[in-house]
Each structure stands twice: as C-alpha cells, then as structure tokens.
N, C-alpha and C positions, 0 to 999 in steps of 0.2 A: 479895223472895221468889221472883222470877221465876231466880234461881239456886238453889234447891234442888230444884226442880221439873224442871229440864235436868239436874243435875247426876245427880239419881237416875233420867233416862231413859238418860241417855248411858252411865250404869254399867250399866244394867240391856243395854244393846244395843237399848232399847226400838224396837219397828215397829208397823206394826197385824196382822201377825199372832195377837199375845198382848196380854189382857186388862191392861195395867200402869195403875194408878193413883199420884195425888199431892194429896194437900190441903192446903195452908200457911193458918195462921194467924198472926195477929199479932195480940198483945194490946199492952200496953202497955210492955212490958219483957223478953217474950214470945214466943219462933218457935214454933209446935206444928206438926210437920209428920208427916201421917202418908200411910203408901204400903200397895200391894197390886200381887198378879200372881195371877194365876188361870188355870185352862185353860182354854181356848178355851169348851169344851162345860160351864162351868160348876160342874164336878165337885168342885173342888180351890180354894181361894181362900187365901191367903196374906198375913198382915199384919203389919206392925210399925209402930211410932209411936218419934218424936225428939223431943225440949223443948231448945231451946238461945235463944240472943238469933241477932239476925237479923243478927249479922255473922257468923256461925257456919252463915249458911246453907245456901253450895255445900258446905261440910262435916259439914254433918249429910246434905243429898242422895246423899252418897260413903255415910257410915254408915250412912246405913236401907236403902240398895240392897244393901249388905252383907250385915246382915241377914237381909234380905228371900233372899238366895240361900242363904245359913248355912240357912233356915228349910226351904227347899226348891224357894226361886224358880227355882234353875239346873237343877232335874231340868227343871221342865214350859217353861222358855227352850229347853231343848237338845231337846226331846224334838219340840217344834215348828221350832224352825228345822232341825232335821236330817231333817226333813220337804219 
C-alpha cells in the first residue's frame, strides 16, 4: 500500500507547503484508497476516493491524484507554489 500513497504525492508534487492527504485501506480482496488537497488556510478542501486490488495500487495513486487536480487540486498547488 506504501505505493499508492508515493505515487499520489509524487504526482500531486506534494511538499509541506500544501495540505495533501492519503489513506489506504485494505480489506480482504480490497485497496480503498482515498486522497485530499486543501488550502493552506483551510478554506477550500478537495477529495476523491479509488477501490481497486492492491496490485493496482501505484496506479490507482496516478488516478486519484488525477482526479484530485481534474477536481481543482492544480488551481490551490499552483496558486501556492507560485508563491
């Protein structure tokens, strides 16, 4: 699981200037991995969730980070790192 969790920071450009989130689960048959990016200040918070099996997992990391910018992650990434 420790590869969906890099996978969707490394896409995301993740640092600690921005709020980015990752939470894997594993059931039995199972990946649920769900993510988030938010403003600094709170204002703004941004989610999506993936279910795949856990050989799927650096690639569903690629897809939720996708997502996650498709949704609006890439306005408040850009809007901070070009800060």
């Amino acid at each position: 699981m420790h590869h969906c969790g890099t996978a969707l920071n490394r896409r995301l450009e993740g640092g600690c200037q921005v709020p980015i989130a990752g939470y894997a689960e594993l059931t039995e048959r199972t990946l649920h991995l769900r993510g988030l990016v938010g403003r600094p200040d709170g204002r703004t918070i941004i989610q999506a969730a993936k279910t795949g099996t856990a050989q799927q997992a650096e690639e569903m990391g690629v897809a939720l980070a996708e997502e996650l910018l498709d949704k609006g992650a890439a306005i408040i990434l850009n809007e901070v790192y070009a800060q």
